[in-house]
KEKE-3310 file (N, C-alpha, C; in steps of 0.2 Angstrom, whole numbers, plus 5000, padded with zeros to 4 digits):
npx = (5015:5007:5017:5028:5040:5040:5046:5037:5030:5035:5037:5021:5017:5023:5016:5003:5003:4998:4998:5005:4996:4989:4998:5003:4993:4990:5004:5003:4996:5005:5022:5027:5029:5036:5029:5018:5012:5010:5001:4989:4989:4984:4982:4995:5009:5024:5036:5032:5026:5040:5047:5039:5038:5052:5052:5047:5055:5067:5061:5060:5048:5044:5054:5067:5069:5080:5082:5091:5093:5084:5076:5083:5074:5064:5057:5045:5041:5032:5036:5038:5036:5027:5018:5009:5004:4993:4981:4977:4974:4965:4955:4954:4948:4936:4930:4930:4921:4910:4905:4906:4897:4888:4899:4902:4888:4888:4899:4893:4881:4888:4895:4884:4882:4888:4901)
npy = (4906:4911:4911:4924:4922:4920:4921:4927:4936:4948:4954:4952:4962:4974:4974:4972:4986:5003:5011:5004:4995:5005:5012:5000:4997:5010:5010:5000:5004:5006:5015:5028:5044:5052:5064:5063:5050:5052:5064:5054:5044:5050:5059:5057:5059:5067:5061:5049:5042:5042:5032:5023:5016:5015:5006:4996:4995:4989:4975:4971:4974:4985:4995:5008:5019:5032:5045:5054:5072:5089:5094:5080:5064:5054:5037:5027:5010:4993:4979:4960:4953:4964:4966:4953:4957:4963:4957:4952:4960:4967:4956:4959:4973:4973:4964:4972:4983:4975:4972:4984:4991:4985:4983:4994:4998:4989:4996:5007:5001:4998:5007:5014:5008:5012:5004)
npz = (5055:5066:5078:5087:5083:5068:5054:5044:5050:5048:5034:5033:5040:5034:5020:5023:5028:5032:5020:5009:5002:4994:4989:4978:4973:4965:4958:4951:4937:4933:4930:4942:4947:4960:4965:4959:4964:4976:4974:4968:4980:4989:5004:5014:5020:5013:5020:5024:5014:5006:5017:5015:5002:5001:5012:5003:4993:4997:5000:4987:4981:4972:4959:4959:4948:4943:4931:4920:4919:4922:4932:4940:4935:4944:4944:4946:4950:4951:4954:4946:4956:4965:4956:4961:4971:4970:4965:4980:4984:4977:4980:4993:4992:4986:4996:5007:5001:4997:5013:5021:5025:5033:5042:5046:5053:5063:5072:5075:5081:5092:5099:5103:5113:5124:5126)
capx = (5013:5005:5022:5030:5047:5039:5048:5033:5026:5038:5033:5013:5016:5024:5011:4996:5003:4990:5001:5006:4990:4986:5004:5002:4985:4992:5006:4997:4994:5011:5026:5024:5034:5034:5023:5010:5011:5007:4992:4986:4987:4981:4984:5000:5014:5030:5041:5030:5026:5046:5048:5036:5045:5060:5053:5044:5058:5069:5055:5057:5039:5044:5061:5066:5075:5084:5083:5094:5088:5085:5076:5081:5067:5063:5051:5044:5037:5032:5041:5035:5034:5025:5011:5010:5000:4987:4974:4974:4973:4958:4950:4952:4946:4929:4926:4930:4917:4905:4904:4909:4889:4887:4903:4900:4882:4890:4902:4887:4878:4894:4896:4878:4881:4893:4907)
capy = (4914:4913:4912:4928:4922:4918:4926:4928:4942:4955:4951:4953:4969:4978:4970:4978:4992:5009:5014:4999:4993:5008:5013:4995:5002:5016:5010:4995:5006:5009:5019:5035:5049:5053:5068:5058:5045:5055:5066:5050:5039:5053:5059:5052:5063:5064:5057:5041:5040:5040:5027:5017:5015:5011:4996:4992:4993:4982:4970:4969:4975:4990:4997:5016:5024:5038:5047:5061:5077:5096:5092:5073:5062:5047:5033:5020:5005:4988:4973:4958:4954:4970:4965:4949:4958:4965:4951:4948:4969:4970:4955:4965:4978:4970:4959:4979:4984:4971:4972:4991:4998:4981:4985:5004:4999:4987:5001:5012:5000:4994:5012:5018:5004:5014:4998)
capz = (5055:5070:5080:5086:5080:5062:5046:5039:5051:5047:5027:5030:5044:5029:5014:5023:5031:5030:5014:5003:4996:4989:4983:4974:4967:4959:4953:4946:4933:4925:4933:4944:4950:4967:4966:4955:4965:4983:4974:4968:4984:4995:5014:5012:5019:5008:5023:5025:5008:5005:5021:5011:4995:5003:5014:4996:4987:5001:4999:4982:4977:4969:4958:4959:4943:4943:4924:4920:4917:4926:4939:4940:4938:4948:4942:4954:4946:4954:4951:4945:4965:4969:4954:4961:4976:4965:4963:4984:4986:4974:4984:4999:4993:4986:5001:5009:4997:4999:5020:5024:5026:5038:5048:5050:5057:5070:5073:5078:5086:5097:5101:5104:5120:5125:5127)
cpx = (5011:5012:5027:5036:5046:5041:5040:5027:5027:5036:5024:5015:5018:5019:5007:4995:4998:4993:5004:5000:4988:4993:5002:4997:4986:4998:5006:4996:4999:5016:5025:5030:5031:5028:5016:5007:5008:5001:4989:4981:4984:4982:4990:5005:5020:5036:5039:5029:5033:5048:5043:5038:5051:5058:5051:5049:5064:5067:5055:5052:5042:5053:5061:5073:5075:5083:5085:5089:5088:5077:5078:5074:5068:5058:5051:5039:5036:5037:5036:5031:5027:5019:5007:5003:4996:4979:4972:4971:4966:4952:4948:4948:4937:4929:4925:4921:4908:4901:4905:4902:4888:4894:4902:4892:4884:4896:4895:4882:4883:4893:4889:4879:4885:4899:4913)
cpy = (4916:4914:4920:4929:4921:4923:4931:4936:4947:4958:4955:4961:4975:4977:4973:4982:4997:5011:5007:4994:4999:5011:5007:4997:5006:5013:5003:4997:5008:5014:5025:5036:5050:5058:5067:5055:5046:5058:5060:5044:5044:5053:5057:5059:5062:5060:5050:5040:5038:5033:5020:5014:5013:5006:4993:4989:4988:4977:4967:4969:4982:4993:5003:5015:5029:5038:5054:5067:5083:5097:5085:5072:5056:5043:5030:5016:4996:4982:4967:4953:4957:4968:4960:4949:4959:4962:4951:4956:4969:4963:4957:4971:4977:4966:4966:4983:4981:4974:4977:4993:4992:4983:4989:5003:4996:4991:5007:5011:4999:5002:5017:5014:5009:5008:5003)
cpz = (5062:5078:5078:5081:5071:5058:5044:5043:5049:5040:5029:5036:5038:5024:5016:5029:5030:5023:5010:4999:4991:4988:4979:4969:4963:4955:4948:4937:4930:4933:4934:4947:4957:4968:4963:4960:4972:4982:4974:4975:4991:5001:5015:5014:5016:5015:5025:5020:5006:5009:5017:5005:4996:5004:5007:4991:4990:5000:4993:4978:4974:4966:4956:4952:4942:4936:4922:4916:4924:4927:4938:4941:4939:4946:4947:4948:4951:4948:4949:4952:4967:4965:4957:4966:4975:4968:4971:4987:4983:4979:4989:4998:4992:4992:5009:5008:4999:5007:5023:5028:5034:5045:5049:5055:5064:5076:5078:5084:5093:5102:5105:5112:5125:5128:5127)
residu = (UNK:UNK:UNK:UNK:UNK:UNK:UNK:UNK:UNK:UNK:UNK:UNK:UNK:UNK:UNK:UNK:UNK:UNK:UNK:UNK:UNK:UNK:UNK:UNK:UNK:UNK:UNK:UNK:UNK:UNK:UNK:UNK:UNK:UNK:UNK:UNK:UNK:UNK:UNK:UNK:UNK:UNK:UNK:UNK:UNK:UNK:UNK:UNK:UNK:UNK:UNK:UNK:UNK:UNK:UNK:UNK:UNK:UNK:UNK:UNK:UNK:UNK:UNK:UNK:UNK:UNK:UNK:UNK:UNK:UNK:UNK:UNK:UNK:UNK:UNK:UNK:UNK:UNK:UNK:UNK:UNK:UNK:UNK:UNK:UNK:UNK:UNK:UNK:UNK:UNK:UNK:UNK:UNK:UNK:UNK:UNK:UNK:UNK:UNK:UNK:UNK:UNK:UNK:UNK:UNK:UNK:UNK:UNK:UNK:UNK:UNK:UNK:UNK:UNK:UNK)
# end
C-alpha cells in the first residue's frame, strides 16, 4: 500500500474520500433518493454528490435503480460491498469521537505558537 504504483491506493483514496463515508452512513440505512440522500449528508453539492455515486457505484459499493414513473425515481442503495464498509466507518467515527476535543486543543495550542 505503501508503494505509489500499489492498486490498493486508488481503492482507499476513494473509500475515505470527504463524501463516502457518510454517503455510506446514510445509506446504511436502507435505499435513498438522491434528494434525501444530499439533505441528509449535508454540504454536499449535487454535482459532487453525483461524482460520488458514480466512483461508488464503479466501486461496486453502491447500485443505482431507475423506477418508472412521472418524475422517474432513482433509488441508491449499498451493495453488500458498500455495507461491508460500515463497521470500519463507525470505528472511525468513534475513535473520531473519542479524540476530537484533544485534537482541537493541540490544534489551538500548535496555532497559538504561531508554526
Amino acid at each position: 500500500m505503501l508503494s505509489p504504483a500499489c492498486p490498493s491506493r486508488t481503492v482507499l483514496r476513494h473509500v475515505v474520500d470527504r463524501w463516502t463515508p457518510l454517503v455510506v452512513t446514510v445509506l446504511a440505512d436502507g435505499p435513498s433518493r438522491f434528494g434525501e440522500l444530499r439533505a441528509r449528508v449535508g454540504g454536499v453539492t449535487p454535482k459532487v454528490l453525483t461524482q460520488t455515486l458514480r466512483s461508488m457505484e464503479r466501486d461496486g459499493l453502491v447500485t443505482r435503480t431507475q423506477l418508472p414513473g412521472v418524475p422517474p425515481r432513482v433509488d441508491y442503495e449499498l451493495t453488500d460491498l458498500g455495507r461491508s464498509l460500515q463497521a470500519p466507518i463507525d470505528a472511525l467515527r468513534t475513535w473520531i469521537h473519542t479524540h476530537s476535543a484533544q485534537i482541537l486543543a493541540h490544534r489551538e495550542s500548535y496555532d497559538a505558537v504561531g508554526s
